[in-house]
C-alpha positions, 0 to 999 in steps of 0.5 A, a space after each residue: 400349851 395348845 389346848 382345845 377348849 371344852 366348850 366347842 365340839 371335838 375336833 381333830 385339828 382345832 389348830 387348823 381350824 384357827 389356822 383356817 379363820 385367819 386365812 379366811 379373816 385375811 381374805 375378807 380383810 382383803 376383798 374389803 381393801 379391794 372394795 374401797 380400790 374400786 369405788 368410783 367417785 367421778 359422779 359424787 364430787 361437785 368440784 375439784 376440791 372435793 375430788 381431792 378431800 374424797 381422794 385423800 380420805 380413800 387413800 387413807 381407807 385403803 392404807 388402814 386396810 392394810 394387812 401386815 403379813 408379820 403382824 398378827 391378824 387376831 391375838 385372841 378369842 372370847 367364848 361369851 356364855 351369853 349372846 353380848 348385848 347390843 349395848 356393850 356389843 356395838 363399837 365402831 364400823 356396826 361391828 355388832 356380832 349378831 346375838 342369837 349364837 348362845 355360845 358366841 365367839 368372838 376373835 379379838 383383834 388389831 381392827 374389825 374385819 368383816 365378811 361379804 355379809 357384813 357378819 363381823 370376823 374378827 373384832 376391833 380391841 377397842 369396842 366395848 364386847 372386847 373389854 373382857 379379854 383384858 379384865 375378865 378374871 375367875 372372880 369377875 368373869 364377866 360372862 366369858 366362858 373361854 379366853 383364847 390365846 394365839 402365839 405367832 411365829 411371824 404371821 403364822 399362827 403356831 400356838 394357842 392358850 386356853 383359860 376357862 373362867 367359869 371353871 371354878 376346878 381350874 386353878 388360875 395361872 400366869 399365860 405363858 404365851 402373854 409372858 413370851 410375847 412380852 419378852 419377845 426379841 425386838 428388832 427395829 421400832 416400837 411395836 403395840 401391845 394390844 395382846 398384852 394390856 394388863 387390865 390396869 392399863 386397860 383402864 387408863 386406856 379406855 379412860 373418857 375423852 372429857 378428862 386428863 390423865 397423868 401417868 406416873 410409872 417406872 421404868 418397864 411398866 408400859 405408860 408410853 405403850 397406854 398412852 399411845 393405845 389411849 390415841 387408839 382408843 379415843 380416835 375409835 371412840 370419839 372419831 368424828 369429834 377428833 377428825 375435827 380438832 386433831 390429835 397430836 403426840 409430843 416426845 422428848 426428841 426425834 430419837 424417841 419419835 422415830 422409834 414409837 412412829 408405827 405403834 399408832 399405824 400398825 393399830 390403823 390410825 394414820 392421822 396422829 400428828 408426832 412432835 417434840 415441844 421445840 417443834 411446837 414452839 419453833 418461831 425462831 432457829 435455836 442455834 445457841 445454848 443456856 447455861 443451866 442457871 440461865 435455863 432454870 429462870 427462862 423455864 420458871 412460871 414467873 416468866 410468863 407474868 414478865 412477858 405479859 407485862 411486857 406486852 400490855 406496856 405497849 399500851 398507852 392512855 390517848 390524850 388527844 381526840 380522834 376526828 373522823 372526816 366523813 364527806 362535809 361532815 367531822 365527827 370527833 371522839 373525846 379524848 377521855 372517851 377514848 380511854 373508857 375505851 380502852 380500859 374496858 378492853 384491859 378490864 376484858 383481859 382478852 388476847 393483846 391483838 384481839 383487843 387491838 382489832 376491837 378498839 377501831 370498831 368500838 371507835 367506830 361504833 361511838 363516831 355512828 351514835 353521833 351519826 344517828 343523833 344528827 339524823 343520819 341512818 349508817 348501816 354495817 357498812 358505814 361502821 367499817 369504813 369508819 373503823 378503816 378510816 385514817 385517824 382511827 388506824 392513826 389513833 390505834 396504832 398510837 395507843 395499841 402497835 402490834 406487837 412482835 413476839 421475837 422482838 418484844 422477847 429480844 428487847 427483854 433479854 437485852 434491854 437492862 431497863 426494859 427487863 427490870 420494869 417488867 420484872 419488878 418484884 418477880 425476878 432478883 435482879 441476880 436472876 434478870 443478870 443471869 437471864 440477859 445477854 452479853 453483848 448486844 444483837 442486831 436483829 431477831 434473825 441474827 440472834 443465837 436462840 435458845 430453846 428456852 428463849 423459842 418458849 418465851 416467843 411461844 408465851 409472847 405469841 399467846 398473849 397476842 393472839 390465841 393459839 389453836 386447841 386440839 382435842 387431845 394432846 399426849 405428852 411422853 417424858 413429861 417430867 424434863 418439862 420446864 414449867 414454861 414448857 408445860 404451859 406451851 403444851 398446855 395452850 395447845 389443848 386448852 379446850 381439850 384433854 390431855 394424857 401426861 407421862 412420866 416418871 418423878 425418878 427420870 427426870 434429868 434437867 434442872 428444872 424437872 418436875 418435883 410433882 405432878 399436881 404442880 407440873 399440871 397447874 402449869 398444864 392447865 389441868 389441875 383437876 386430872 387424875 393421876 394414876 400409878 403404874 408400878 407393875 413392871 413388864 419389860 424391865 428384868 427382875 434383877 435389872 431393875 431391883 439393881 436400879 431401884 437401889 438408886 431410888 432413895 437418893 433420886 426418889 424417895 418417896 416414889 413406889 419402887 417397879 415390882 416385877 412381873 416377869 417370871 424369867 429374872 433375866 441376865 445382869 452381870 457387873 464386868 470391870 475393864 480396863 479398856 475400850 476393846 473389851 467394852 465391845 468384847 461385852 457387846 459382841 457376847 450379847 449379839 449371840 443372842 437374838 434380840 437388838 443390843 444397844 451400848 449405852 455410855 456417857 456423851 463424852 464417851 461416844 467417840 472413843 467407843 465409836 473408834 473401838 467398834 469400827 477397830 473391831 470390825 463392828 458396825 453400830 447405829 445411832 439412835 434413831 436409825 432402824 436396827 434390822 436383824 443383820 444389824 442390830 448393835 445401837 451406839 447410844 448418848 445416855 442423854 438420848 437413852 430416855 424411852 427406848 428398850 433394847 433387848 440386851 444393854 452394855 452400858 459403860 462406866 456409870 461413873 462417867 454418865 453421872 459426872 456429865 450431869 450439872 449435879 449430883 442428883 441429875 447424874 444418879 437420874 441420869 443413870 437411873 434411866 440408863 440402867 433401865 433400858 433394857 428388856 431381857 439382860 444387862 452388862 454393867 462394864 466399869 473402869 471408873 468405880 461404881 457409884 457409892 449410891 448403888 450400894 456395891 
């Protein structure tokens, strides 16, 4: 494996030598965090505010400068034929290697690194000269002579890996080192994958920052890992315009987030905002629940024209004229001028409150053309005072109130004539019974809210005033999303971009997306690209040819995962009899090195929680860190979606199917939970199988 390149003198040690250009890159990378230690401030800050915006943007400096001792430095070594040119070389920072080496090398790595001189150490894996070592290929070699490899044991640098790209004698072959640092053991949370991006997900992560791309991908094939390193790429390629309109993430759950938190600062981005959709659309407590039917209508598109409509019906056509006492002086504005007026403004369809600040300037606006007629010369100043005036909040407040989002949604849920004005000829009135409450509610705070009924505020709010874009918004496990829920998001980066997720095969709510072209209407994005991820990374050969077995039932015109891994990893089937034995099955694999989580059925959870701590077992819930003296996670297969375990016990599919409101939600279900897995799985079944897995 370690092989010394052919286009570098002969040496005695080229291990060393690479061992010696991480020590000196980590010793550059610290005098260049020491650098911003000492930087002075006192005499370049005009106030106190000030101070703390430079203090602040320091801090966060000297943080991304961090240099993580298990986290390798460089992964990677490009030998260009050629001197780059300054246009494919320059990236962020100036990092522009200087060209008149003919046979410049270039280290490939998690964040530029330079020394005394400024000459670059190691290069970010985002700036254009690295693109190579991702999609240079004997058929297009793009100029590079050598790619180098370096595998890790810890932060030691133990190994490295050469395939010389313009040597047409040498046959190509799989990288044995990118194949163990796949199928590395992982313990704690999700870590990036900049030394194995294929150049499939190269592409999409280096994708432009004007468009949306939506990600379909299976199981294993990397899509939450493009997403995040896309963030990466786009705050190093776009980082000024990004600092001013932000970037946020959206997962599934807190679980989820929980276990993707470091990707981004490990890469040095610090300032990526993490959120599930109930974060953003949080106006109110949830503390009830939705029956499925209940959810399925409050999560349908056509809620958003039931809302709208309730809205606007707050406005009323005046009937009375406004007089405007001014001094000794009355002006009046007619009652039929009003409503052109007002008309205009519902014509504009512009935001229900940005229309209602605008009625008492136009109101204004009319009473000073009747002050110029008469001779009078009014400034600025003149028409605020009049907008401010009495009769013309008066006149406002009676023919466009403020609306409350909350309470405007709490009178629709409860209000049978209320909701069936508005939802005439959009909602059966079998689906305005389903969607109402029982029993009558007191007030907003008092009120039971569901998660889809905090969207319904989210769309409400909208309608009133404009919610704030950011510049690019991803969203992970898109498929769950109601439409409703897509539209929350989607008003979130309504002047931005976005990178949508998923998988068609996973979706296990009710109203799960049945494709991506209708789920980014909803979004807004009608016009993104979607990409296809088939090639599978982490999910064992014979773990998810077991699981595609499902696909037919759940997904049938979906592209079954290939994959790519040459170790098919272990998959056994074991039927029990009892809890004891389920942990017999975790205990088996805890031998091996690696994380292992137990995967079962919600309702079976306590039973298998008594089982562990019978046995002398400790197990974590999801979320909590695995660490190598613990390293068992105890998993609700509702929760499973998104994370990997090295090994996997997951018990009696029957039971995770039932637990689902249907049969097809449940095979989903299912499906999710047979893919978690990275190196091997033990199916343990008291219950038989389901007919669908084809045993």
């Amino acid at each position: 494996m370690s092989t010394p390149s052919t286009s570098t003198p002969l040496d005695d040690d080229p291990l060393g030598r690479e061992r010696a250009h991480l020590a000196s890159s980590r010793a550059a990378l610290r005098a260049m965090r020491e650098d911003v230690e000492s930087l002075d401030i006192s005499d370049v800050t005009a106030n106190w505010v000030n101070a703390q915006i430079l203090g602040r943007q320091i801090e966060d400096r000297i943080r991304a400068l961090a240099d993580l001792s298990d986290t390798p430095l460089f992964f990677g070594r490009l030998d260009y034929l050629h001197a780059p040119g300054a246009e494919r070389a320059e990236g962020a920072e100036g990092e522009r290697p200087r060209p008149e080496a003919a046979d410049q090398k270039l280290y490939i790595g998690r964040r530029h690194v330079h020394d005394a001189d400024g000459d670059p150490m190691v290069i970010d894996w985002r700036a254009p000269v690295s693109q190579p070592f991702y999609r240079a290929s004997k058929k297009d070699p793009m100029d590079v002579g050598l790619r180098r490899r370096f595998g890790y044991t810890g932060g030691d640098l133990t190994a490295y890996e050469d395939e010389h790209l313009s040597d047409p004698e040498e046959s190509a072959r799989t990288s044995r080192l990118l194949q163990q640092e796949i199928e590395r053991p992982r313990v704690g949370p999700m870590r990036d994958i900049v030394a194995t991006i294929q150049p499939e997900q190269d592409e999409i992560v280096r994708s432009g920052l004007g468009g949306t791309v939506c990600v379909q991908g299976g199981p294993g094939t990397g899509k939450t890992a493009v997403g995040l390193h896309r963030v990466a790429y786009l705050l190093y390629a776009h980082r000024e315009r990004l600092a001013r309109t932000g970037t946020l993430v959206i997962g599934p759950n807190r679980s989820f987030l929980h276990y993707i938190e470091q990707v981004l600062p490990a890469l040095g981005e610090l300032s990526v905002r993490q959120a599930t959709v109930d974060d953003l659309v949080a106006h109110v407590e949830v503390r009830g629940t939705d029956d499925a039917d209940a959810a399925v209508v409050k999560g349908d598109a056509r809620m958003a024209e039931v809302v709208r409509r309730a809205v606007y019906a707050h406005v009323t056509m005046p009937t009375e004229p406004v007089v405007v006492v001014r001094g000794s002086r009355r002006w009046r504005v007619p009652a039929y001028e009003l409503e052109e007026m007002v008309r205009e403004l519902l014509d504009r369809d512009i935001r229900y409150g940005a229309a209602r600040e605008a009625l008492p300037q136009r109101i204004a606006h009319a009473v000073l053309v009747q002050m110029e007629r008469s001779g009078e010369a009014p400034d600025d100043r003149v028409q605020d005072a009049v907008a401010r005036n009495s009769a013309v909040k008066a006149a406002v407040k009676a023919v466009w109130p403020a609306v409350d989002p909350a309470k405007l949604v709490l009178r629709l849920l409860t209000d049978a004539e209320f909701l069936a004005e508005h939802a005439a000829g959009i909602l059966t009135e079998e689906e305005q019974k389903t969607i109402r409450w029982a029993k009558p509610v007191r007030s907003v705070k008092s009120a039971r809210w569901s998660a889809a009924d905090a969207v319904l505020i989210d769309e409400a709010t909208d309608v009133v005033e404009r919610t704030p874009s950011l510049g690019h918004v991803v969203l992970d496990e898109a498929q769950d999303l109601s439409p409703m829920q897509y539209r929350a998001v989607g008003r979130r980066c309504t002047t931005g971009s976005a990178t949508v997720l998923g998988d068609l095969a996973q979706g296990t709510t009710p109203w799960a997306t049945r494709g991506w072209a209708e789920a980014l209407g909803h979004l807004g994005k009608p016009d993104a690209v979607v990409e296809e991820l088939t090639a599978g990374f982490r999910v064992p050969t014979d773990v998810i040819t077991y699981a595609s077995r499902l696909l037919p039932h759940i997904a049938p015109g979906l592209t079954p995962v290939a994959s790519v891994r040459e170790n098919p990893g272990f998959f056994e089937l074991r039927p029990v009899s009892d809890p004891a034995e389920v942990v017999a099955a975790c205990a088996e694999l805890l031998r091996h090195e690696g994380s292992t989580g137990l995967i079962a059925a919600d309702t079976r959870i306590p039973v298998l929680a008594e089982a562990l701590a019978a046995a002398g077992v400790i197990a974590l819930s999801p979320g909590e860190e695995t660490t190598h003296a613990t390293r068992l996670t105890l998993v609700p297969a509702s929760l499973a979606k998104g994370l990997e375990y090295d090994y996997v016990v997951l018990d009696d599919p029957r039971s995770i199917v039932d637990a689902e409101p249907d049969e097809r939600t449940g095979l989903r279900r299912l499906y999710v939970t047979l893919t978690r897995a990275v190196s091997g799985l033990t199916v343990t079944h008291a219950s038989p199988l389901p007919d669908q897995l084809g045993v």
